[in-house]
Structures are given as structure tokens and as C-alpha cells.
C-alpha positions in Angstrom: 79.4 -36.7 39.0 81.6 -34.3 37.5 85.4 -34.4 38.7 86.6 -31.0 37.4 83.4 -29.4 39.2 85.2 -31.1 42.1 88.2 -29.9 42.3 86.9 -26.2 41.0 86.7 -25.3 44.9 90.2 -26.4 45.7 92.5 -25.0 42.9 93.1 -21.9 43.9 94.2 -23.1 47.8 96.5 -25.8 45.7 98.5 -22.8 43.8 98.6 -21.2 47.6 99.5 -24.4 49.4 102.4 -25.0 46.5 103.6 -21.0 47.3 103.9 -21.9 50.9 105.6 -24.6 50.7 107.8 -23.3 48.3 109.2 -20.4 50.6 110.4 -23.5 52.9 111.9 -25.7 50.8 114.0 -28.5 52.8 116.6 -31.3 51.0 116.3 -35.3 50.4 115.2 -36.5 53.9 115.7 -33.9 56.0 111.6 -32.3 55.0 110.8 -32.3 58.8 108.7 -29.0 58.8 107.2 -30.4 55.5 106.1 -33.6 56.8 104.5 -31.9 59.8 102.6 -29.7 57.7 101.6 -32.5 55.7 100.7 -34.6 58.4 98.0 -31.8 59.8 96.3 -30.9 56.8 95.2 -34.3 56.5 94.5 -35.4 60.1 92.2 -32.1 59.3 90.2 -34.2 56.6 90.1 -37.0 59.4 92.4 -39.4 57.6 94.2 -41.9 59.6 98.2 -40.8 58.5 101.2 -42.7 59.4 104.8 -42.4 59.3 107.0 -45.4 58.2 109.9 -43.1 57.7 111.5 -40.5 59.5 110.2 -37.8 57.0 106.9 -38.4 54.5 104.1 -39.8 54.9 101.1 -41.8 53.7 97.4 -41.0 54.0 94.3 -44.0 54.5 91.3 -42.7 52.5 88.5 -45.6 53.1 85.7 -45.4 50.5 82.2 -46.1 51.3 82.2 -49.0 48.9 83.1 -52.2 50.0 85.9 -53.4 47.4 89.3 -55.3 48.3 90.6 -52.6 45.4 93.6 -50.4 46.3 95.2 -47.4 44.6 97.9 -45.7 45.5 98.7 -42.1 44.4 102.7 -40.5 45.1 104.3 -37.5 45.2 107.7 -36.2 46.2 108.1 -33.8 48.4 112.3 -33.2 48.8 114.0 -29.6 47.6 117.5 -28.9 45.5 120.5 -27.7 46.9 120.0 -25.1 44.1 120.3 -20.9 44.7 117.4 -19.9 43.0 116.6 -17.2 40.5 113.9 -15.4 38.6 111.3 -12.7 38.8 108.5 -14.6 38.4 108.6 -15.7 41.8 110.0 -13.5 43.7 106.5 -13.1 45.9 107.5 -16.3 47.0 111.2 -17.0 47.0 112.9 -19.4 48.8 114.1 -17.8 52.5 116.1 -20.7 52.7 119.5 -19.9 51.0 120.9 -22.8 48.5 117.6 -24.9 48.6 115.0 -24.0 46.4 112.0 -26.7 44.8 113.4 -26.2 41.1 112.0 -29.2 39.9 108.3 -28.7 40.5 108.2 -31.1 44.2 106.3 -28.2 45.9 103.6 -28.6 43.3 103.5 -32.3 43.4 102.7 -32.1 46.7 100.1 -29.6 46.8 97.9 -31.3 44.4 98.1 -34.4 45.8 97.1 -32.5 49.2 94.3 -31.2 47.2 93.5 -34.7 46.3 93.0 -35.9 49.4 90.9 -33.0 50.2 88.1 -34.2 47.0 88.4 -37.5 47.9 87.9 -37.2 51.7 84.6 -35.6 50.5 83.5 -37.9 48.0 84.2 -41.6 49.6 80.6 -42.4 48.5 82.3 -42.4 45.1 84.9 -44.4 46.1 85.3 -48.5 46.1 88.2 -50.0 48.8 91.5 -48.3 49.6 93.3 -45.0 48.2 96.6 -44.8 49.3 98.3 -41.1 49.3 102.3 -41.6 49.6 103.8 -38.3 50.8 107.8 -39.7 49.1 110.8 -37.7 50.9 114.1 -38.0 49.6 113.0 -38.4 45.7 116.6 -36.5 44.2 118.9 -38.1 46.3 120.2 -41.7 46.9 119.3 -44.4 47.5 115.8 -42.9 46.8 112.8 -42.3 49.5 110.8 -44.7 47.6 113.5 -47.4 47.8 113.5 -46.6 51.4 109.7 -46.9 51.7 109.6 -49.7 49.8 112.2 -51.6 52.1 110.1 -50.8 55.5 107.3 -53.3 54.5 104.3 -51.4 55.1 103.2 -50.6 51.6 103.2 -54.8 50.9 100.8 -55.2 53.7 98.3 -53.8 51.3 97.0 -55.9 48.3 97.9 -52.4 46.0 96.0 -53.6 42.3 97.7 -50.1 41.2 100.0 -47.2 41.8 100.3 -43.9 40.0 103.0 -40.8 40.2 103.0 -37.8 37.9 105.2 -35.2 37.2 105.3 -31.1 36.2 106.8 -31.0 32.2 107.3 -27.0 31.5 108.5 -28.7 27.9 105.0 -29.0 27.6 102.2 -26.7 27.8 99.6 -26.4 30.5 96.8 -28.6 30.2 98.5 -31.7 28.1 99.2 -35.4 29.9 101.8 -37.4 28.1 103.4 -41.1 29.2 103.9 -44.2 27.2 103.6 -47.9 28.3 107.0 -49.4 28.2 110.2 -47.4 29.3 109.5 -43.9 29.8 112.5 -42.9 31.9 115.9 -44.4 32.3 118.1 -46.0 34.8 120.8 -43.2 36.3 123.5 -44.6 37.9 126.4 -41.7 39.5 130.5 -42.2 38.8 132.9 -40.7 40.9 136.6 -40.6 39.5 139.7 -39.1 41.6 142.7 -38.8 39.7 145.9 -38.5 41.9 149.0 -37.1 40.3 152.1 -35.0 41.0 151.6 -31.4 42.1 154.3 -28.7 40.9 154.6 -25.5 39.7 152.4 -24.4 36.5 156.3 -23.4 34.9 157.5 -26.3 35.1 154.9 -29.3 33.8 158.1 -31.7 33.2 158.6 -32.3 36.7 154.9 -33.2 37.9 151.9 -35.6 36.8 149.0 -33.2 35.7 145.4 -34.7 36.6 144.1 -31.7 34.4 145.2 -32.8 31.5 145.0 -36.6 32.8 141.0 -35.8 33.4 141.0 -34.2 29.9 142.1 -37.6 28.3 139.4 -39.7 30.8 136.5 -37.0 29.6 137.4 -37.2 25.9 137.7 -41.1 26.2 134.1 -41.7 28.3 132.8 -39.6 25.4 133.6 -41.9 23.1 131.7 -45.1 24.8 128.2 -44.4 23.5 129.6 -43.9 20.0 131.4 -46.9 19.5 131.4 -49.3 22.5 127.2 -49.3 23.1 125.3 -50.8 20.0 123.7 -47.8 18.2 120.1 -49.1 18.6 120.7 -49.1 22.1 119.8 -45.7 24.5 122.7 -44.6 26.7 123.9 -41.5 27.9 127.6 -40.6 29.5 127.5 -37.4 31.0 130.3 -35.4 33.4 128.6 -32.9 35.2 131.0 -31.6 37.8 134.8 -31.2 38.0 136.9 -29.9 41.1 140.9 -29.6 41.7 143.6 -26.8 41.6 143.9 -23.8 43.6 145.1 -21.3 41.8 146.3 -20.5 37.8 150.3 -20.7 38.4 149.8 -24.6 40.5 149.7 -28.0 38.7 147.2 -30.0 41.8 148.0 -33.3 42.8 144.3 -34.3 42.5 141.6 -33.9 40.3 138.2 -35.3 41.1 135.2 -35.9 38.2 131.5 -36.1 38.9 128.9 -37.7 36.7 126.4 -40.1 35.8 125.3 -43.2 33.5 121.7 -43.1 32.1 120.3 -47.0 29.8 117.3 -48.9 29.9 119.3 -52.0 30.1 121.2 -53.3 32.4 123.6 -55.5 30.3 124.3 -51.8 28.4 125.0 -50.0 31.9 127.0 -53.2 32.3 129.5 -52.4 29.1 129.8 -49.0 29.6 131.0 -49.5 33.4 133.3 -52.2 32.2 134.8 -49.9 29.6 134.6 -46.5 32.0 136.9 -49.7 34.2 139.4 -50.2 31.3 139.8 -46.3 30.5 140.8 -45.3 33.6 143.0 -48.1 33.7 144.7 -47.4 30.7 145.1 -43.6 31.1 146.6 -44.0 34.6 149.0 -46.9 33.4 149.8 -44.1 30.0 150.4 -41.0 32.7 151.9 -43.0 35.1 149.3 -41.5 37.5 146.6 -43.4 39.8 143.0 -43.0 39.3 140.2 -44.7 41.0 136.8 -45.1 39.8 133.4 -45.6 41.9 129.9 -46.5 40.5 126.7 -46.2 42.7 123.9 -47.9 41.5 121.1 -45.9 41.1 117.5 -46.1 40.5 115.8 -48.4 38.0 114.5 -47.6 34.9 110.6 -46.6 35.1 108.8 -49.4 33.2 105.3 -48.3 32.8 102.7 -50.7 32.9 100.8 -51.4 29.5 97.1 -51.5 31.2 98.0 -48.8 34.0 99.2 -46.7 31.3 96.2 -47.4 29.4 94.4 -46.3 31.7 96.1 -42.6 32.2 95.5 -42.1 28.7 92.2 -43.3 28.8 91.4 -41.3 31.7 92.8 -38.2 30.6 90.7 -38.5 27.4 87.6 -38.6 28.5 88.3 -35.5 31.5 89.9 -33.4 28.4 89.8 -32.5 24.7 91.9 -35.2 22.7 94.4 -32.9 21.6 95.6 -32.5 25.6 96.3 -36.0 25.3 99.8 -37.4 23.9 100.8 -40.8 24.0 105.4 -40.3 24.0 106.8 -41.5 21.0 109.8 -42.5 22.6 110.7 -42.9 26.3 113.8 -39.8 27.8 116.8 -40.1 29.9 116.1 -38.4 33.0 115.8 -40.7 36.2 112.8 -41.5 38.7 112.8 -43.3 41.9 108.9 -44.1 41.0 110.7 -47.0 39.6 110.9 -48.9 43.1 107.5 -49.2 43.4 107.3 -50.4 40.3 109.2 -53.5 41.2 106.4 -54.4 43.5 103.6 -53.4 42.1 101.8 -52.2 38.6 101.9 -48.4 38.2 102.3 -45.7 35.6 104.2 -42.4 35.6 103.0 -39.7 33.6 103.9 -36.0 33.0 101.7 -33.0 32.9 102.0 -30.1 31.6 103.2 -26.9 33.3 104.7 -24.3 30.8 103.9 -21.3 29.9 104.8 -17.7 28.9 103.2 -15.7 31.0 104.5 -17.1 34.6 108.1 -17.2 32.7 107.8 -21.5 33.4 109.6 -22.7 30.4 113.0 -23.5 32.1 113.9 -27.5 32.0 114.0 -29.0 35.7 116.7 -28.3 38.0 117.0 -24.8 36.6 117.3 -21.7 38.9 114.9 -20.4 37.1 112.6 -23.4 36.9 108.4 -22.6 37.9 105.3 -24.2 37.9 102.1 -22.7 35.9 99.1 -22.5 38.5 97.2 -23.7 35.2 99.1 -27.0 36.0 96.5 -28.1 38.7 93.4 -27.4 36.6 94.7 -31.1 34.8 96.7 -32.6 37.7 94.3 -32.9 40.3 90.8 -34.0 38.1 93.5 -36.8 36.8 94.9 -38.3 39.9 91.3 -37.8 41.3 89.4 -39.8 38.2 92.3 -42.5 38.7 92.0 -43.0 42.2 88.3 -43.6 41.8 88.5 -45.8 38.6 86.1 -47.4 36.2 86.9 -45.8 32.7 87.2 -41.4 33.8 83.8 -41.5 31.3 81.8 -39.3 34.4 84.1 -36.6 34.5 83.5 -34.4 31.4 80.2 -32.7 31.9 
């Protein structure tokens, strides 16, 4: 057998497909039309598909060998409240207005459709259960595969294994890169509301300025990492939004702060809420102002399995020339509710490459600009197919 030969047939309908479902884009559990859509293109291939949530879904492929193994393959299929921009897709923009797929969900989702159609093909191939998790609600809490993970139904199966991947425009088209270990990190959100006394820009004496209160909170969370988090410790404090005032001649009486905490460890996240606690405290106390502070726990850190890891790597190799193959030196802050299924069963994130000049797809996720290379499926979809089949991925170079 030969995997890339495979998927050959189906690569250029993936690219298509991830188009199409890029001109609909729809946000965190409310990807109705894209659950539908799902839904039939796999009833199509004669899979049994159910529904344990109100949006996603989760495909039954039965392989023709008898084996108690199961494998589970995910991808996300929720949009951004994002306005998007660039000319390199302007054949097929968003017609939604302020929801576009600018972090590469749209793709995700069409290779794993394209998955399901080599599989459904090849089940003589195929030992036990493969599992295709359709995940809404991926960028928003509390996290579609929190959600999923709550209803029950993927514990009714024995899964040995799970899997999840992810576009990288960092990296060029054609590499795989993860790491056993951490590989992503824990992002909890912060909310801060700082309530003073409104007056008249002229006359600052006479109120309580949250501006220049917020100021003193930004400066002072800013300062946590550097010297209340051991240094060989991985944290991040970041504000990423800030609203109050009305106009350039009013002091507001409120001022409201947007961010988030990113660690590994949860006795670090721990410290810098206790100190984010103490700040606020002291500032408000200082101004003589009030100012409230709410955490919401967000997901877990993603914790790759060594051998399932492995394995990716392994994998990888033996579909591609070495040099497309990186093992991460070092795991990166950005969040992934992949994690929940990783507190149930033993799975492995990885990232694949989908940068590249000429379809202007070097913009970081969440940009407005942000694309996926169609070159991106050539490597995702002979990966997550080789993986879902198993052994050691030696059969798929020719």
C-alpha cells in the first residue's frame, strides 16, 4: 500500500471543501450549517455519524480487521469573531461579516473530511475502531472538547489513542513538528473593572482616574513574571484589550482590562493569581478606588504523550524526507482545548506546516490576514491517515 497514492485523488476536493467552508464561517458553538454539512458528507461514505452535542460531530469508521484497537482523529471546526483581510483570498472571502476562519479551522476540517473519505475506502487496511471527532467550540470557553468530554460517549469506547494537529504558517509547507512532554500551555482569561470617580478632564483633582489607576495595575502585572515567578519557570502575563472613556475632555468612572495567564504549572498560575490578587488590592487601597478582579480557568496544558508522540514522529519519517521532520526544542505559549482529551486518554498534538510565499500564508494565527497553503494537505492528510491505520507508517513511502 502506498498512503500518499491514497490521498493523491482527494487533495484537490480538500483545498475546495476548506474554500467552502471558509465563505461560511460560523463562531464557538453556534457551527449549525457546518455540522450539517459535515454530517452529509459522511453519511455519503456510509458511516454511522452521531451527535453528542448540539453542534460537531463524530464519525464510526469499522475496519475489516477484527481488533479491540481504537484511534481517534480531531479537528476543530469553530470560526473568529475577526473582520478579515487580504488579497490572497479574496475568491473566497468570508460573506459573513466579523467572522472569518483565521486560525486555519476550515482546513482542519477539510482534511479530516478527506480522511474519512481514504479510510472509508481502505477498511481492509484497517484493524478495530477510527474515531473522527468533528470538535465545535475549540476558541471559546469552556472548550467543545471539555464539553465532549463531559457527555460520556467518547469513554464508552476503549480509545488506546487520540491524535489532533494543527496548521503552523511559522513553518513551511510540508514539515510536522511536536515534542513529547508539554507542547502548549495552560491559558487561563482575567477580567479587571476598575471603578473610580468620573469628572471633567480639567479638573483631575476632583475625581479618581481608572486610566491612570489601570496604567499602575498594567505596569505592576508586568512585573510578575520578572520577579514573582522563578526564572526557570514558563509564564506569560499578557493584557490584550482595554475599554472605558467616552470622549478626550472626560475622566470615566470605569475602566475595564482584558487578558490572559499562560504556565505549564499549576502551582505557577497559582502565584501569579495570588499576586494579580494583592496588586489590585494594593492599587485600589493607594487610589482610593475599587477594583475587582475575575479569573476563569481555562484549558489545561497539552501534555503529549511520550510513545504517541513517538509515534507522529515516527510516522511522519517514514511517509517523508527526514528534513520535513522536527522534533520542538522547547514547548510555546499558545493554548489548546486538545488538552481535555488528554486527561482521559493518551494522545499527541502536532503541527504542520502551512506557510508559504506565494499564497501570502505567513501571518501568525488569529491574524486578518491569516491563510492556509493548499500544499498543507499533501502532509496532513497521508499523516492522520498512516496514524489511524498504525503499525510503524513503514508502507507509506513508495
Amino acid at each position: 500500500m502506498n498512503i500518499q497514492q491514497w490521498c493523491t485523488p482527494y487533495l484537490k476536493q480538500a483545498n475546495e471543501e476548506r474554500e467552502y467552508l471558509h465563505r461560511f464561517p460560523e463562531l464557538s458553538y453556534q457551527e449549525f450549517e457546518t455540522t450539517n454539512y459535515i454530517e452529509q458528507q459522511l453519511t455519503q461514505l456510509g458511516l454511522v455519524v452521531e451527535r453528542p452535542l448540539d453542534t460537531g460531530c463524530i464519525a464510526i469508521i469499522e475496519g475489516d480487521i477484527a481488533s479491540d484497537r481504537v484511534v481517534a482523529l480531531r479537528a476543530d471546526i469553530d470560526a473568529l469573531p475577526i473582520q478579515e483581510e487580504g488579497e490572497a483570498k479574496t475568491d473566497f472571502f468570508s460573506t459573513r461579516p466579523g467572522i472569518a476562519h483565521c486560525c486555519g479551522h476550515d482546513a482542519h476540517t477539510a482534511n479530516l473530511l478527506g480522511v474519512a473519505r481514504v479510510l472509508a475506502k481502505h477498511t481492509s487496511h484497517i484493524s478495530g475502531k477510527v474515531l473522527l471527532i468533528f470538535q465545535p467550540g475549540e476558541e471559546t470557553l469552556p472548550g467543545g472538547g471539555r464539553l465532549l468530554c463531559e457527555t460520556g460517549w467518547l469513554q464508552k469506547y476503549p480509545i488506546q489513542q487520540i491524535f489532533g494537529l494543527h496548521t503552523s504558517p511559522s513553518h513551511k509547507v510540508g514539515t510536522i513538528t511536536t515534542r513529547p512532554g508539554e507542547l502548549m500551555a495552560a491559558p487561563d482569561e482575567f477580567h479587571v473593572t476598575i471603578r473610580g470617580v468620573g469628572g471633567h478632564a480639567a479638573c483631575p483633582h476632583e475625581a479618581i482616574d481608572p486610566v491612570v489607576i489601570a496604567a499602575e495595575c498594567i505596569s505592576a502585572f508586568q512585573t510578575i513574571v520578572s520577579r514573582s515567578v522563578d526564572p526557570t519557570e514558563s509564564a506569560v502575563v499578557t493584557i490584550g484589550r482595554i475599554e472605558g472613556g467616552t470622549a478626550h475632555n472626560i475622566i470615566p468612572e470605569k475602566l475595564q482590562l482584558w487578558g490572559t495567564i499562560r504556565s505549564f504549572s499549576s502551582a505557577t498560575v497559582k502565584r501569579i493569581e495570588k499576586r494579580m490578587h494583592q496588586i489590585c488590592a494594593g492599587i485600589a487601597q493607594a487610589y482610593d478606588a475599587e477594583i475587582s478582579l475575575t479569573i476563569n480557568k481555562g484549558y489545561p496544558a497539552v501534555i503529549n504523550d511520550e510513545r504517541a508522540a513517538k509515534q507522529v514522529l515516527n510516522h511522519a519519517k517514514n511517509l517523508f524526507t527526514s528534513d520535513k521532520v522536527v522534533e520542538m526544542e522547547r514547548p510555546i505559549m499558545a493554548g489548546e482545548d486538545f488538552s481535555f482529551y488528554q486527561q482521559f486518554f493518551p494522545g499527541a498534538f502536532f503541527f504542520v506546516g502551512s506557510g508559504a510565499q506565494k499564497s501570502d500564508s505567513k501571518y501568525v494565527w488569529h491574524h486578518p490576514k491569516y491563510n492556509v497553503d493548499p500544499g498543507f494537505f499533501e502532509t496532513a492528510m497521508p499523516l492522520m491517515v498512516s496514524l489511524a491505520i498504525g503499525g510503524s507508517g513503514e508502507t507509506g513511502k513508495e
